[in-house]
C-alpha positions as CSV (number, residue, x, y, z in Angstrom):
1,X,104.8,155.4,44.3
2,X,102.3,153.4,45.3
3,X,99.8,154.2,48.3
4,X,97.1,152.3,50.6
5,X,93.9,154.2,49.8
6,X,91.0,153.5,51.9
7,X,88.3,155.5,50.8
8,X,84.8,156.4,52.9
9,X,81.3,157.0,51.9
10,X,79.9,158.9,55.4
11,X,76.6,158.9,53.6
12,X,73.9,157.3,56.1
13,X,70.9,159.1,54.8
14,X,68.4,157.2,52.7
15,X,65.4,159.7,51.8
16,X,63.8,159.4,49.3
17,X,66.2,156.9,48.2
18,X,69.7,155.2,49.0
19,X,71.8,157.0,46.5
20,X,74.9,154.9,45.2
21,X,78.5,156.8,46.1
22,X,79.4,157.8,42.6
23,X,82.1,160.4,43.9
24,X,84.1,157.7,45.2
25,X,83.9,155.7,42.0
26,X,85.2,158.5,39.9
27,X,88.0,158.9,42.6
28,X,88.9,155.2,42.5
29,X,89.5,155.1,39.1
30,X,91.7,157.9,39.2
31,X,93.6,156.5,42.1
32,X,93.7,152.9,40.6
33,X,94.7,154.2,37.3
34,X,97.8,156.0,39.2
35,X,98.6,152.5,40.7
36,X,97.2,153.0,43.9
37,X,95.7,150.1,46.2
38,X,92.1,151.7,47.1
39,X,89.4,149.7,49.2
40,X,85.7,151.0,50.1
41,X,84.1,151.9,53.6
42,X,79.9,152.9,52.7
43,X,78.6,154.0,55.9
44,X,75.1,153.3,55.0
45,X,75.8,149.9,53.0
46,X,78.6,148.2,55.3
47,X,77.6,147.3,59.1
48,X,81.4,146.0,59.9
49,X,83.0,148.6,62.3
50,X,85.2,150.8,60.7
51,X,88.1,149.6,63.0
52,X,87.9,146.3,61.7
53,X,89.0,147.0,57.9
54,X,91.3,149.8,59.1
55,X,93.2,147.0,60.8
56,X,92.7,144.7,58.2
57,X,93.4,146.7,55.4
58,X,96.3,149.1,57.2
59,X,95.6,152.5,54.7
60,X,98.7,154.9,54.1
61,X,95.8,157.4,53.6
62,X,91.9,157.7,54.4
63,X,89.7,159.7,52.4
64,X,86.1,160.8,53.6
65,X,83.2,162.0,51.7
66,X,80.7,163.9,53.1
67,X,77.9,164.4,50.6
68,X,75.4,166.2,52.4
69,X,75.8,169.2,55.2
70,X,71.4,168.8,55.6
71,X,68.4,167.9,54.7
72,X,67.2,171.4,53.7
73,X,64.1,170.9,55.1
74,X,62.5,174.1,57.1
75,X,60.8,171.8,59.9
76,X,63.1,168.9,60.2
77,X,66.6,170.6,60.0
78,X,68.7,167.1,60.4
79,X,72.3,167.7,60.0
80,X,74.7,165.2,58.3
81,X,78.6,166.7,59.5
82,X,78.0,165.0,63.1
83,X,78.7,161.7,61.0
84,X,82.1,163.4,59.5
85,X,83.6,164.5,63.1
86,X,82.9,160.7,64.5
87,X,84.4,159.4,62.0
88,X,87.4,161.0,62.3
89,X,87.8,160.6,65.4
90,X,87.4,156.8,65.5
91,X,90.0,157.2,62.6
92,X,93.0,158.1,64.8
93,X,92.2,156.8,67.9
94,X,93.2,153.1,65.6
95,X,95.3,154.3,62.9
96,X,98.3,156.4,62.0
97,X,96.9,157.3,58.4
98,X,96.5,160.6,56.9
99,X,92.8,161.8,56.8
100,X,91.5,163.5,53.9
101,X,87.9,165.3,53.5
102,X,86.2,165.7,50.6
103,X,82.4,165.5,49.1
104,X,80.3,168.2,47.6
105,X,79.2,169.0,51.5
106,X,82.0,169.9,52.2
107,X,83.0,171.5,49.6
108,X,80.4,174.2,50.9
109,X,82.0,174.6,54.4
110,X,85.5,173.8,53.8
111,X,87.4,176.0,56.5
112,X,84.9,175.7,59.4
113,X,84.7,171.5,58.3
114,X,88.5,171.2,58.5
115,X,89.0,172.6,61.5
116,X,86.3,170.9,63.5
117,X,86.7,167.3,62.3
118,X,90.5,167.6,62.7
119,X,91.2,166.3,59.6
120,X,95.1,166.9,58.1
121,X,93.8,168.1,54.8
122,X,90.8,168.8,52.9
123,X,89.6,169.2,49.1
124,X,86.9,170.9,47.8
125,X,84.8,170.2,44.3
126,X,86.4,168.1,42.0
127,X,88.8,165.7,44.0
128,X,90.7,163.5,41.4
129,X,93.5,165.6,40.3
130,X,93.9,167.6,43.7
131,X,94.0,163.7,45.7
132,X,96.9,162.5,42.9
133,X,99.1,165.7,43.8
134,X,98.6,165.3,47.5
135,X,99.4,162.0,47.8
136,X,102.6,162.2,45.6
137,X,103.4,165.7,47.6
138,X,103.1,163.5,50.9
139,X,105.0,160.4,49.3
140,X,108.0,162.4,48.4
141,X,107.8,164.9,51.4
142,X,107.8,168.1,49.0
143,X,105.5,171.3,48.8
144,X,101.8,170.6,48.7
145,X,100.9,174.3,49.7
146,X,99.7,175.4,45.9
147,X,97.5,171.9,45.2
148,X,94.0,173.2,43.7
149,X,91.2,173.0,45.6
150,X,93.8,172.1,48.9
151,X,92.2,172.9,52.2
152,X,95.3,172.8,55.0
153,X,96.5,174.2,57.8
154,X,99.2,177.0,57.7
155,X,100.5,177.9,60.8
156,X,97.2,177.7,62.2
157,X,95.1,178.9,60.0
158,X,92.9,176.7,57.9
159,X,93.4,178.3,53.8
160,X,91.9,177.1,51.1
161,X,93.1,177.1,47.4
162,X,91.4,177.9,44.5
163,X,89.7,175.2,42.7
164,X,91.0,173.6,39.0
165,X,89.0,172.5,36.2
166,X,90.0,168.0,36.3
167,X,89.9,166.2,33.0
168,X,86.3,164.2,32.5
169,X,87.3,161.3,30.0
170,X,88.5,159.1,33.0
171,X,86.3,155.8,32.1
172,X,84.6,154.1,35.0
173,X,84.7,150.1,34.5
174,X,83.0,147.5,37.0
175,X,86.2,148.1,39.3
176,X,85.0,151.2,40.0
177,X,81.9,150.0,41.5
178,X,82.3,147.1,43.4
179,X,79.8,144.7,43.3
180,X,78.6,144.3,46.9
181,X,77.8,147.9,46.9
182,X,75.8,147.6,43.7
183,X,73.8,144.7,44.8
184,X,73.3,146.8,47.8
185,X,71.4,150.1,45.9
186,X,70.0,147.7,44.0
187,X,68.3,145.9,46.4
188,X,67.1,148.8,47.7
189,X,65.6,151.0,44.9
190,X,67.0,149.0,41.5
191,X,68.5,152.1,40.4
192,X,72.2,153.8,40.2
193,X,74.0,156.7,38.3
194,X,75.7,158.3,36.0
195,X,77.3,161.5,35.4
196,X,77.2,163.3,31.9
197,X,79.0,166.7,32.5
198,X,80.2,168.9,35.5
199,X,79.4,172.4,36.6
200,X,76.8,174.7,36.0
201,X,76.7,178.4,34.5
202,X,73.5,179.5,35.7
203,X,73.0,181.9,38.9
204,X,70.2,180.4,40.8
205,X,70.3,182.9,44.0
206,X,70.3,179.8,46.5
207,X,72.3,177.4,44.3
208,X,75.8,175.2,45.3
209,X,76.5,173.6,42.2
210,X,78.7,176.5,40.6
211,X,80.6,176.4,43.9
212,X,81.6,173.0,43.9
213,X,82.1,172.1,40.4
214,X,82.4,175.4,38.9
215,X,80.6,178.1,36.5
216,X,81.1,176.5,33.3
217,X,79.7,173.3,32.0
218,X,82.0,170.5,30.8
219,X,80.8,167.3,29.2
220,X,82.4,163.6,29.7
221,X,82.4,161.9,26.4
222,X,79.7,160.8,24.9
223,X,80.6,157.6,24.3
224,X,82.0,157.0,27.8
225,X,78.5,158.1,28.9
226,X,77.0,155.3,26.6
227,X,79.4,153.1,28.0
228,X,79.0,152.9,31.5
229,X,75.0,152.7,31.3
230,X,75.6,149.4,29.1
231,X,78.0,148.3,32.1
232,X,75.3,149.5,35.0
233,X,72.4,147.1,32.8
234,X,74.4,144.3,32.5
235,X,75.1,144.3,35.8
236,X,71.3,144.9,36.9
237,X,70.3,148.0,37.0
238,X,67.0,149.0,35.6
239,X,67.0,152.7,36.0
240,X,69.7,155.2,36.4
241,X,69.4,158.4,37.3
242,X,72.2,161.6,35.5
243,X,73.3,163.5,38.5
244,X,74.1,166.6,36.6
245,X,72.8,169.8,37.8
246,X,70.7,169.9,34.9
247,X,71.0,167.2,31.7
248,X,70.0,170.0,29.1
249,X,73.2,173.0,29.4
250,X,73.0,172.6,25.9
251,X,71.2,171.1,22.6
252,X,74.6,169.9,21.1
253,X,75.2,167.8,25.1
254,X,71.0,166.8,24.8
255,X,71.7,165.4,21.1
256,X,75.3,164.4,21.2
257,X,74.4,162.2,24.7
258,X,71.8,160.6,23.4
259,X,72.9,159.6,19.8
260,X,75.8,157.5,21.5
261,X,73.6,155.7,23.8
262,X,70.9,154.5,20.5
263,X,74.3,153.9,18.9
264,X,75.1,151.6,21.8
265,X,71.7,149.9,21.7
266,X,71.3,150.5,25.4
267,X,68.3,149.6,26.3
268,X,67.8,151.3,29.9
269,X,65.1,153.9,31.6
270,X,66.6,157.1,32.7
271,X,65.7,160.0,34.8
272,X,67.6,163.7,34.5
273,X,67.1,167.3,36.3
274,X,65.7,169.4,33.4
275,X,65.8,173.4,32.9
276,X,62.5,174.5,32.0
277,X,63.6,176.3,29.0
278,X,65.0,176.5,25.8
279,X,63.5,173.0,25.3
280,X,62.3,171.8,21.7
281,X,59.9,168.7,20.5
282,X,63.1,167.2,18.9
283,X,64.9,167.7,22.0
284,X,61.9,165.7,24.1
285,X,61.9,163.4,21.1
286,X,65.5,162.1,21.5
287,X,65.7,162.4,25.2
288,X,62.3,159.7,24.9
289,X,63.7,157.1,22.4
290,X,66.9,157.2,24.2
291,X,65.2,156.1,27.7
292,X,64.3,159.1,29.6
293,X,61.4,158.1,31.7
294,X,61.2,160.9,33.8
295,X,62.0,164.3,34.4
296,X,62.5,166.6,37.5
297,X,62.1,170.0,36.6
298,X,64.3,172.7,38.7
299,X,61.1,175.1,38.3
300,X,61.4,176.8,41.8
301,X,58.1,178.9,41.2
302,X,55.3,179.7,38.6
303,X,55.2,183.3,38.8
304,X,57.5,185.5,37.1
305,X,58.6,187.7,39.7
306,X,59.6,185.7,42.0
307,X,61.2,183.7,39.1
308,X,62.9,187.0,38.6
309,X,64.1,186.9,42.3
310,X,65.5,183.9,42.2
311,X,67.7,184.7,38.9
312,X,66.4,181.6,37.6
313,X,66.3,183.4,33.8
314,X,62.9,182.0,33.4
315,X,59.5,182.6,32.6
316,X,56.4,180.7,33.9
317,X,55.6,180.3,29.8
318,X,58.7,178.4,29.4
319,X,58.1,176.2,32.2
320,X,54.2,175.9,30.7
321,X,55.5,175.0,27.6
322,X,58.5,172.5,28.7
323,X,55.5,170.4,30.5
324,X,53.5,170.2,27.3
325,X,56.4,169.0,25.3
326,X,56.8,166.2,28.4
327,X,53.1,165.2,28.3
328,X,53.2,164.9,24.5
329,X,56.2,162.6,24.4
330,X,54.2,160.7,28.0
331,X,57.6,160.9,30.2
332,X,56.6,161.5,33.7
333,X,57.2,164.9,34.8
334,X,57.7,166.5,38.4
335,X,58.1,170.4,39.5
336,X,60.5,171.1,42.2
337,X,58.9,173.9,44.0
338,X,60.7,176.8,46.7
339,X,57.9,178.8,48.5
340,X,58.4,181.5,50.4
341,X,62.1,182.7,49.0
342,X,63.2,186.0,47.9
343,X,60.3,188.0,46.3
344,X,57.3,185.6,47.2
345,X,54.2,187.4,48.5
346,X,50.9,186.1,49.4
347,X,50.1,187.0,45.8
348,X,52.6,185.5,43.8
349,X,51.9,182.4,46.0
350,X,48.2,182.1,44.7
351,X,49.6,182.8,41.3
352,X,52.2,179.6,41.8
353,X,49.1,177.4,42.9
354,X,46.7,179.1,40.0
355,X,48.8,178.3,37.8
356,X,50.1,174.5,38.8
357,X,46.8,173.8,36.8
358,X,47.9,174.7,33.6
359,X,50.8,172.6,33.4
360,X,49.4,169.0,32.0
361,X,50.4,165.8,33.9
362,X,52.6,167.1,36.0
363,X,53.4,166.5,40.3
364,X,54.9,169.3,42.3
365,X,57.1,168.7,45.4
366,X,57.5,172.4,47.1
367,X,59.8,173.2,50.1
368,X,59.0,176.2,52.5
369,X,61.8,178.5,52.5
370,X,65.1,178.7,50.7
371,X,68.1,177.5,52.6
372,X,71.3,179.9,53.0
373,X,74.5,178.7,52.3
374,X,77.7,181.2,51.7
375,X,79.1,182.0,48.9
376,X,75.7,182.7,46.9
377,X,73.3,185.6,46.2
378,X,70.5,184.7,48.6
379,X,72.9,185.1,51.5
380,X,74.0,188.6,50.6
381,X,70.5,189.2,50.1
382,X,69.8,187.6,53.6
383,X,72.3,189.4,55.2
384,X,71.2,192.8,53.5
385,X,67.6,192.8,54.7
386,X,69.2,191.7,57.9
387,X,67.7,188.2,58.2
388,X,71.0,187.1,59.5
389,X,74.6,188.7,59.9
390,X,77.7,188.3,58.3
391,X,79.0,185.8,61.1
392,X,75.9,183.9,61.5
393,X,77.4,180.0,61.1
394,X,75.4,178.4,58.0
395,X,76.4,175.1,59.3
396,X,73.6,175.2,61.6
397,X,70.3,175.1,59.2
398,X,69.1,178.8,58.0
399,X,66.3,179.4,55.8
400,X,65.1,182.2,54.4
401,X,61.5,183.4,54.6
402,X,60.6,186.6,52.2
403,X,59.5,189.5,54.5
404,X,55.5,189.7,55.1
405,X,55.5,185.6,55.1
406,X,56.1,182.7,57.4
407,X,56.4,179.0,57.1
408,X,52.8,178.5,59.3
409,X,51.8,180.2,56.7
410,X,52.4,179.0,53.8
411,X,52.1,175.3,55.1
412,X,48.1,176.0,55.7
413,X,47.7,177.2,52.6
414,X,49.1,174.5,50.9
415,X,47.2,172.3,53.0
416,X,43.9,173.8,52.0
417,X,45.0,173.6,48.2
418,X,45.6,169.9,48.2
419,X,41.8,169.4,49.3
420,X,41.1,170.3,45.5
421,X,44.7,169.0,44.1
422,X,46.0,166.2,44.7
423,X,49.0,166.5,41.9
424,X,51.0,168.2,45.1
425,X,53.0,166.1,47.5
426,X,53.6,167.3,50.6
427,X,56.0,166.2,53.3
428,X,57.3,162.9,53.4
429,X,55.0,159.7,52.5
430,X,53.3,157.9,55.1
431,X,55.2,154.0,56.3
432,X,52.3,152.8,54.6
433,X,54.0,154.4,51.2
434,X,57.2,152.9,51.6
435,X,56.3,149.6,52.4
436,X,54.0,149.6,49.2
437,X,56.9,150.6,47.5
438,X,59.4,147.9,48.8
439,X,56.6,145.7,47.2
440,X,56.6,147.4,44.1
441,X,60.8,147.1,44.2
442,X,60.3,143.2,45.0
443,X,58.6,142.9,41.5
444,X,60.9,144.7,39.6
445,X,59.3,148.3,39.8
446,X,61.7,150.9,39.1
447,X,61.5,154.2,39.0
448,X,61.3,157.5,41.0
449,X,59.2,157.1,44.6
450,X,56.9,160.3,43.5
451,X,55.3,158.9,40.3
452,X,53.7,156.0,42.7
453,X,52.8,158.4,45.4
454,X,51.1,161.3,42.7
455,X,49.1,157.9,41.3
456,X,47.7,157.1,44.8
457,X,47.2,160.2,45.5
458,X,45.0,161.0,42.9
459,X,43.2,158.0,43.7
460,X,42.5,158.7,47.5
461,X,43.3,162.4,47.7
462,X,44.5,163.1,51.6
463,X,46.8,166.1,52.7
464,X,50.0,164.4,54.1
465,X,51.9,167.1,56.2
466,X,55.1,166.6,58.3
């Protein structure tokens, strides 16, 4: 049978950068390949009310993504899942459709999210298959209770089902992206996405990514991969960003990837997360002459013990020698940073900053404390040392501060230690920043916001706290 999908982005957070819905593509081209009639809401792209294309378009089913539950930030602590229970609500007040959640936020807090956005059903991590066997479940009125990755209702309680592995050779074409959204993202940082592979078998204490696409890594196609960035240049796009929790789970994925897009000829700049570790000059080498421009390393700290902590299975002289091969092959290279989390001590926070020096070319963005979410190490550990209890709600913003330490802190110190480096971005740029950057944008500049703000920076050194 054939359904009315309408499917929503409730995305409406922009920093650093309006980030293209590519969940909802890879949905739409499963529901369009099933036969399904599927039209877009993006919350942060669209301005029409909500009511209006419900009435025009008159959806069987709605589906609504929430991508993020926060910002993670330890000062700020915005929350996103307002957006979710509004937007449910205006739902049925004008339409009789079935609502459907979904999104890797939610996928964190399924039970609690169901039941407080009054949804009918949820899904959490990978959403194609699960969607398909709900909405022919619903069409044909039989037994939906055993769907992977279901989150329902059963006689008032809100269960949730375990999660199954989807296929990852479903090819996204130019239907799957529909061109007012594209010109959209585009206009506003000249860069989308892609997706090489799912999940993620490394036990990062704080990490989500196992929990919403799983602990083992699975890779799309090569050629599919290749594909789609030929499609996203044609149609624009000078940079593209791989989502994947980190591009490099593996040499053969690092080699295989890149061979099929210099096969395809595509001639497009890339950025990727990068593990710092395992990496070789050949591996730098390919990832270079097949467009990567610039690198985010998941680095968390430069001191082995707290590197330890964090059961990040790295050692400050991998991440030391992952930045050299960077510099050598001149792609742009930022650390992502987590002070203060399990471990840290005043001491191994001098060591991180000591040794940021040694690691060539490179821009650090740090975050004071680690955020708690369920289902991971760092909130056993949390609730073990009796920073917070086994009911404490995680919805509301939590962070983590290792005992002897505290945000004031670590903030001052890093205030004092940009004086002398300016490689070390801190907060969020000034308005200044951004409109230099919409200038930059306007003359075809693409590219990641930190690589501008590490150059001025260097040039006029000044601590920028928020």
């Amino acid at each position: 049978m054939s359904s009315r999908v309408l499917l929503i982005s409730a995305n409406g957070y922009e920093v650093p950068y309006a980030v293209f819905p590519l969940g909802l593509a890879q949905l739409n081209a499963a529901l369009r390949a099933a036969g399904h009639v599927t039209r877009w809401v993006d919350c942060l792209a669209d301005r029409d009310p909500i009511e209006r294309t419900l009435e025009e378009f008159k959806p069987d089913f709605v589906g609504v993504s929430l991508r993020n539950i926060d910002d993670v930030a330890f000062k700020k602590r915005e929350t996103f899942y307002g957006t979710l229970f509004e937007l449910c609500r205006r739902i049925r007040q004008q339409s009789p459709a079935r609502i459907i959640v979904g999104g890797s936020g939610f996928s964190i807090f399924p039970e609690p999210l169901l039941e407080r956005c009054g949804a009918d059903f949820g899904i959490q991590g990978e959403g194609e298959r699960s969607l398909l066997d709900l909405l022919a479940a619903l069409e044909t009125r039989t037994d939906y209770r055993q769907i992977a990755g279901l989150v329902f209702c059963d006689n008032g309680v809100i269960r949730s089902n375990p999660q199954q592995p989807d296929r990852l050779d479903r090819p996204l074409t130019p239907e799957d992206r529909p061109d007012r959204l594209v010109e959209f993202y585009l206009a506003r940082s000249l860069m989308l996405n892609v997706q090489t592979q799912r999940g993620c078998s490394f036990e990062c204490s704080y990490c989500t990514y196992p929990l919403i696409e799983g602990r083992r890594h699975r890779r799309r196609p090569p050629e599919l991969v290749a594909d789609e960035l030929a499609q996203l240049a044609a149609r624009g796009a000078r940079y593209v960003f791989i989502v994947d929790s980190v591009f490099n789970s593996s040499p053969a994925h690092v080699f295989e990837t890149c061979e099929a897009i210099l096969r395809r000829g595509v001639k497009i700049q890339w950025g990727c997360f990068l593990r710092p570790h395992g990496l070789t000059a050949e591996q730098m080498d390919i990832m270079a002459r097949a467009g990567l421009a610039h690198i985010e390393f998941g680095s968390d700290s430069l001191s082995d013990p707290v590197l330890a902590a964090y059961q990040k299975r790295v050692r400050f002289e991998d991440i030391r020698h992952s930045a050299e091969l960077a510099a050598r092959a001149r792609v742009d290279q930022c650390h992502f940073l987590i002070l203060g989390g399990p471990g840290e001590t005043r001491e191994t926070l001098e060591e991180t900053l000591a040794n940021s020096r040694q690691l060539p070319d490179s821009v650090f963005l740090p975050i004071t404390g680690m955020r708690v979410y369920p289902g991971t190490a760092l909130r056993q550990r949390a609730v073990a040392e009796g920073a917070i209890t086994a009911e404490t709600d995680l919805l509301e913003p939590c962070h983590y501060i290792a005992p002897g330490l505290s945000a004031e802190f670590i903030q001052h110190r890093l205030t004092e230690f940009l004086k002398t480096d300016p490689n070390w971005i801190i907060g969020e740029p000034p308005p200044s920043f951004h409109q230099l950057i919409q200038r930059l944008r306007q003359r075809g500049v693409a590219g990641p916001l930190w690589t501008y703000f590490a150059m001025l920076r260097r040039l006029a050194p000044a601590p920028v706290v928020v």
